[in-house]
C-alpha positions as semicolon CSV with decimal commas, in nm:
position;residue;x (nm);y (nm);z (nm)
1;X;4,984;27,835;15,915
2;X;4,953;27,520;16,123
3;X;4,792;27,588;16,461
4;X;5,038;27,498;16,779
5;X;4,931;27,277;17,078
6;X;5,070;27,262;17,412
7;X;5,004;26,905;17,553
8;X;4,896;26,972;17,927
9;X;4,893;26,691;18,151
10;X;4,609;26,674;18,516
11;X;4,846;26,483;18,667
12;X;5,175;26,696;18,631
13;X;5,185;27,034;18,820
14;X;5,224;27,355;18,626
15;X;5,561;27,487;18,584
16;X;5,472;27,783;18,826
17;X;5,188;27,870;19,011
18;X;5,088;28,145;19,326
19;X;5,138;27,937;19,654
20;X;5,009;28,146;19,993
21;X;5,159;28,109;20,335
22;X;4,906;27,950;20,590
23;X;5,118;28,156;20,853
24;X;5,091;28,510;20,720
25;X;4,841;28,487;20,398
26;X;5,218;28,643;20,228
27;X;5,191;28,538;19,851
28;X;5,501;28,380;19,617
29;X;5,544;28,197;19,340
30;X;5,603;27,832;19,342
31;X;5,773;27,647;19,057
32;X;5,840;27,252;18,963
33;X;6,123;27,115;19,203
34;X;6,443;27,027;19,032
35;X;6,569;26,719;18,964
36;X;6,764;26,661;19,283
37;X;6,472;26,807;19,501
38;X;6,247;26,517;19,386
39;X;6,488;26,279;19,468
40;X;6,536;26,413;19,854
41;X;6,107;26,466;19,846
42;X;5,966;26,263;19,619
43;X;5,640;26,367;19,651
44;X;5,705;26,661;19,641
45;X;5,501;26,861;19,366
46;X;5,647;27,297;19,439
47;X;5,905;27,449;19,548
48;X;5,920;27,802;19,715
49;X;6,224;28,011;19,829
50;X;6,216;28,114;20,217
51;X;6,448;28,364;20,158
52;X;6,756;28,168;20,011
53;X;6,611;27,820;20,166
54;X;6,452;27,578;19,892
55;X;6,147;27,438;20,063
56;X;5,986;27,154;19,877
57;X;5,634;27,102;19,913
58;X;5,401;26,799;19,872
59;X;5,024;26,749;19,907
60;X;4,908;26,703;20,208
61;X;4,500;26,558;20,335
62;X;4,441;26,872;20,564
63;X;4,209;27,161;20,506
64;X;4,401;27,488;20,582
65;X;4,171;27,511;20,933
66;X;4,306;27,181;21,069
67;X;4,697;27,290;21,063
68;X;4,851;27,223;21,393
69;X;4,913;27,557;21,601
70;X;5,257;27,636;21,557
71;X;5,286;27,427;21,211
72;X;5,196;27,725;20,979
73;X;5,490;27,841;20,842
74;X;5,564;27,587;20,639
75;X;5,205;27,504;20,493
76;X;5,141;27,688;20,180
77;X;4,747;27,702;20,000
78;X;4,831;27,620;19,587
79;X;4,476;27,602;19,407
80;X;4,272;27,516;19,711
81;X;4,517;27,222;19,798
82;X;4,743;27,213;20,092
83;X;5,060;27,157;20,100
84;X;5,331;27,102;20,365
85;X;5,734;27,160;20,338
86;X;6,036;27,024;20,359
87;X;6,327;27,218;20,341
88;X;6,613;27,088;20,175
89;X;6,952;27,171;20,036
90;X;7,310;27,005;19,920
91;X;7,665;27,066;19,990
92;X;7,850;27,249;19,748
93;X;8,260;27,165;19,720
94;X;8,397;27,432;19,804
């Protein structure tokens, strides 16, 4: 039987990974943004659901101390690495 390899890359993120509010310490999981997420944040690395809002989130150079007061919410701790959000979302024909 021929042994199986998954190719992992250091530059990609994982598919999913435990992201941790830096408002409430609350704990989710984050997963890879979809295509059309990228293109509205395209640095964006996560995504997490806030309730039924995607909010997209890319590295930021901040050390979960340094977060503005009031600017919490939507920072998120992913492997040591900050990370701020965007929120984002498309119009559906209805």
């Amino acid at each position: 039987m021929a042994a199986q390899f998954e190719q992992m890359s250091l530059f990609c993120p994982n598919e999913e990974a435990e992201a941790i509010c830096c408002m409430d310490g609350g704990r989710t999981t984050a997963s890879a943004p979809e295509g059309w997420m990228k293109r509205l944040v395209p640095a964006g690395e996560y995504v997490v659901m806030v309730g039924v809002h995607p909010l997209v989130l890319r590295p930021v150079p901040l050390r979960a101390e340094d977060i503005q007061e009031g600017h919490h919410y939507y920072h998120y701790l992913i492997g040591g690495q900050v990370y701020a959000g965007i929120f984002v979302g498309r119009e559906m024909d209805g």
